[in-house]
N, C-alpha and C positions, 0 to 999 in steps of 0.2 A: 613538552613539559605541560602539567595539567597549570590550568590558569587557575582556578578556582571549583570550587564545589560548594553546592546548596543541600537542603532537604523541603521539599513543599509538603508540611503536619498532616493536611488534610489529605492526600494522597498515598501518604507515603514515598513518595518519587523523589529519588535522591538525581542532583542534577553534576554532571559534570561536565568542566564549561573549558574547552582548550584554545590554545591560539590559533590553531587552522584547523581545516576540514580535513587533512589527511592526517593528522596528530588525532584526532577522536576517531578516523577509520582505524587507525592501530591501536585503540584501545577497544573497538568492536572487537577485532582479529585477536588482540591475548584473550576478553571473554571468554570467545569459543573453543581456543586451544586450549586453553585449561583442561576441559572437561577431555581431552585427548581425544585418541584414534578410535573408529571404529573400522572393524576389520569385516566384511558383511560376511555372511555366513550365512546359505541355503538361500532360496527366495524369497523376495521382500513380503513384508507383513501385511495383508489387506486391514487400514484400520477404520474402512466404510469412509463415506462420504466424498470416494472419490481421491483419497489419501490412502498412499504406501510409503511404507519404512522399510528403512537398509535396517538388519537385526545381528548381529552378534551376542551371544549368550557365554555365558563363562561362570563357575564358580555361585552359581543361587540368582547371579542378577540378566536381565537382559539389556541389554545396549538399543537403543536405538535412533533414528535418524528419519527426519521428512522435511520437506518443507512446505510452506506456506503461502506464498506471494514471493514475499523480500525476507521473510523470516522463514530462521533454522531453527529447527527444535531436537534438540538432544536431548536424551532420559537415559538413566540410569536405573533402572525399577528392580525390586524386588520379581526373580518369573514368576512367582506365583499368581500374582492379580496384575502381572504388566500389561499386559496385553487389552485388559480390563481399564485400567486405567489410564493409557494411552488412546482408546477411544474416547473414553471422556473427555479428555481433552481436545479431540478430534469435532469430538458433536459437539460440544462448546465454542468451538472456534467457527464452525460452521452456518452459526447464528450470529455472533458477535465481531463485530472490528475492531482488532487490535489498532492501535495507533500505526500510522502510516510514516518507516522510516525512510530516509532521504536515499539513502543507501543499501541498508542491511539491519536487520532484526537478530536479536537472539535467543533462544528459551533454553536453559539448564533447568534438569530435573534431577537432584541427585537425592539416590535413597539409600538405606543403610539397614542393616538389620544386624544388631545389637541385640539388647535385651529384649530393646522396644522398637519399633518401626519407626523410623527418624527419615521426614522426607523435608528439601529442603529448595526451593524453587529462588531463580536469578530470570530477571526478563529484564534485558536490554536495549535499545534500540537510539538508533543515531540521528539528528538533525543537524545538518549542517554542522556548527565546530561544537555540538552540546552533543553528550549521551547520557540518558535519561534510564536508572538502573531503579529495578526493583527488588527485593531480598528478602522472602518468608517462606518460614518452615508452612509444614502441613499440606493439608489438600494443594495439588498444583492448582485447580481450575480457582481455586481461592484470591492466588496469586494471577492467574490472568483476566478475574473481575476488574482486580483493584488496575490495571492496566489499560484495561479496555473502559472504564468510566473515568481514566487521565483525562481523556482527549487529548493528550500533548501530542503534536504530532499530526494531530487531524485536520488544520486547518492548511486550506490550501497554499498551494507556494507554486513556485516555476513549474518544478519537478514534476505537478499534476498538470501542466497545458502541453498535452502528448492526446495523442489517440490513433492509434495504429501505428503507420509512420512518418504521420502528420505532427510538427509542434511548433508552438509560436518560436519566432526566430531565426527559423529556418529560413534557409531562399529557394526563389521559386526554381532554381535552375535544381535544386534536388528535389522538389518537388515532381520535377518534369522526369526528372530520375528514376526515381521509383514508381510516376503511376501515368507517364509517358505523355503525348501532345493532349491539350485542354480541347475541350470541345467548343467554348468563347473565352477571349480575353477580353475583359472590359477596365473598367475603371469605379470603385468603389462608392455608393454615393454618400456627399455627404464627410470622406476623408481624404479623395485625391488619390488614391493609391489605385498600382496595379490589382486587378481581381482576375483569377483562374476558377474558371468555373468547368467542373468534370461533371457533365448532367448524368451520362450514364453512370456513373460510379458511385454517385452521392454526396459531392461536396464541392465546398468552393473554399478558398484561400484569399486573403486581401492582404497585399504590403507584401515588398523586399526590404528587409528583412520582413516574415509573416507576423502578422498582429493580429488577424483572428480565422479561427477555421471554424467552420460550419457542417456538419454533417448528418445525413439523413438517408434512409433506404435507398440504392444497397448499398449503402458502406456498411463494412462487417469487421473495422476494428475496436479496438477497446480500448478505455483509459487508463491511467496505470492501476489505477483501482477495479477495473475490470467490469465496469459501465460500457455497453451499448447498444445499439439501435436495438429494442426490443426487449430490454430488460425491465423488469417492475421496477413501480417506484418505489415496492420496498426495499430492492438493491439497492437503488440510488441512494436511499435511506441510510443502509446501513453503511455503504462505502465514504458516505456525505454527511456524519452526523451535526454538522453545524448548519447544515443548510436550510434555507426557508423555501415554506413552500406555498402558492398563490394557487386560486382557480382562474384559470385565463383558456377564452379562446375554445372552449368546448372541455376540456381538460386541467391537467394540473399542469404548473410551472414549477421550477425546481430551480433556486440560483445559491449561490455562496463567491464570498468575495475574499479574495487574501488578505490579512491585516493591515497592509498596508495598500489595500486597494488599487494595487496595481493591476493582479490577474480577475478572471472573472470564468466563472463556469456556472453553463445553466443547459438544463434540460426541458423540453417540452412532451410533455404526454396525451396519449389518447387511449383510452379505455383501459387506464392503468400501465402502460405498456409505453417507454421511450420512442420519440419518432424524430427527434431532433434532438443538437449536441452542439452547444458553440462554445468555442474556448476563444477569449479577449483580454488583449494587452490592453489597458486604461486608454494609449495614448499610439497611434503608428509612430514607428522606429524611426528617425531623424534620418533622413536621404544625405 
C-alpha cells in the first residue's frame, strides 16, 4: 500500500514513499510492465557508445530495449528518426549520471504519431522504500536533464561500500572464499581488529564483520558505480557528484560521506589517474 506521495517544485520529481522496500520494488516492476513485451526481432541495434538494443519493429514504430548500469530503458519511437534518437539518448547518458537507484531504474519512451508527433518520457528509479518518478512530454533527453541535476539518489549509502567482491560487512571467512589464504594477518592500528592483507592482489580488509577495504594496483574490481584503480578523476566525478575534492600528497584526494556519516568513500590519485580506493564504516562492527 502506497504510504504517501510528494512532489519536490523545483525538480519536478514526484516522490512515492511506501511502507517497505519490497512494496516500492513492485511498484518499479508495474512501471516497466506497463510499457509491455518486447519481442526482439533480427540482431540488436548498435546505438554507439558501447550500447545495444533488443529491437522489435511493428506497424510505423520501433521497440526497443538496453540497459544501462541498474537502469532499463524502453522506447517506443516513431522508425523514422528512432534510431536517431535513441542515440541521443545514448550519447547523453554517456556524459552524465543518472541518479544511482538501490535496486533498478526505469526509462519509458513512448511516442505516438497522430496528427502531430506526441512523445512522452516516465524516468523512475527506486531508494529504498521511496520511488522517485519523473513525467514530461517532448524531447526525452529533456527529461533525463531534469533527472540527472535531482541528485536524488546520488548520495552515498551501504549499497555503494562494494568493490569487486569486496564490501563492508562481510566476514573474513568469505573473504578467504573468494580470493583465497592472505599473504599477512595482522591487527588494525589504532581499532583492534583483525586485518587481511593480500599484497599481491592489491588490498587489505580490517574487521569481522569488515569495516573498511583498502584497494590499489592490482586490484582490478569496480564499485558499483564502476570506479577503479585507474580511472580519471573525471569518472570519479561523474559517478560522485557530491563529492569533495583536496590537493594531497602529490595528487588529488576524492572523498564523500553518507548523510548520515556512517559510510565513507574516498579515492586517491596520481597524474589524474585513481591509484587507491577505501570504502569505511564510521565505527568496527561490535564483536
Amino acid at each position: 500500500m502506497k504510504k504517501d506521495t510528494s512532489q519536490t517544485k523545483a525538480s519536478n520529481v514526484i516522490v512515492h514513499s511506501y511502507a517497505s522496500v519490497s512494496q516500492a520494488t513492485n511498484a518499479m516492476d508495474a512501471i516497466q510492465q506497463r510499457f509491455g513485451q518486447i519481442y526482439p526481432s533480427g540482431p540488436n541495434l548498435n546505438l554507439g557508445n558501447g550500447i545495444s538494443a533488443e529491437q522489435d519493429g511493428s506497424l510505423g514504430s520501433l521497440y526497443l530495449k538496453w540497459t544501462e548500469g541498474r537502469w532499463t530503458i524502453l522506447a517506443q519511437l516513431a522508425s523514422s528518426g528512432a534510431v536517431t534518437q535513441a542515440k541521443q539518448m545514448v550519447s547523453y547518458l554517456h556524459t552524465h549520471m543518472l541518479p544511482v537507484p538501490q535496486n533498478k531504474g526505469v526509462i519509458r519512451v513512448i511516442q505516438s504519431l497522430n496528427s502531430t508527433l506526441y512523445t512522452r518520457t516516465i524516468v523512475a528509479w527506486q531508494v529504498e522504500t521511496k520511488v522517485y518518478e519523473i513525467q514530461k512530454t517532448g524531447n526525452p533527453v529533456s527529461t533525463l536533464k531534469i533527472a540527472v541535476n535531482s541528485c536524488i539518489g546520488n548520495e552515498i549509502a551501504l549499497n555503494d561500500m562494494r568493490i569487486g567482491n569486496l564490501s563492508i560487512g562481510m566476514s573474513l571467512d568469505t573473504v578467504k572464499k573468494f580470493y583465497g589464504r592472505p599473504s599477512n594477518i595482522t591487527t588494525a592500528h589504532g581499532a583492534g581488529t583483525t586485518e587481511l592483507i593480500y599484497k599481491s592482489q592489491g588490498f587489505t580488509v580490517s574487521g569481522n564483520p569488515v569495516w573498511q577495504v583498502n584497494v590499489s594496483s592490482p586490484f582490478s574490481g569496480s564499485t558499483p558505480r564502476g570506479v577503479h584503480i585507474g580511472s580519471a578523476i573525471s569518472d570519479v566525478e561523474k559517478a560522485y557528484p557530491k563529492i569533495t575534492k583536496f590537493n594531497n600528497q602529490g595528487g588529488v584526494f576524492l572523498i564523500e560521506s553518507s548523510e548520515d556519516k556512517m559510510y565513507q568513500i574516498s579515492f586517491q590519485t596520481k597524474n589524474n589517474v585513481v591509484t587507491q580506493i577505501m570504502l569505511t564504516r564510521s565505527m568496527p562492527y561490535k564483536s
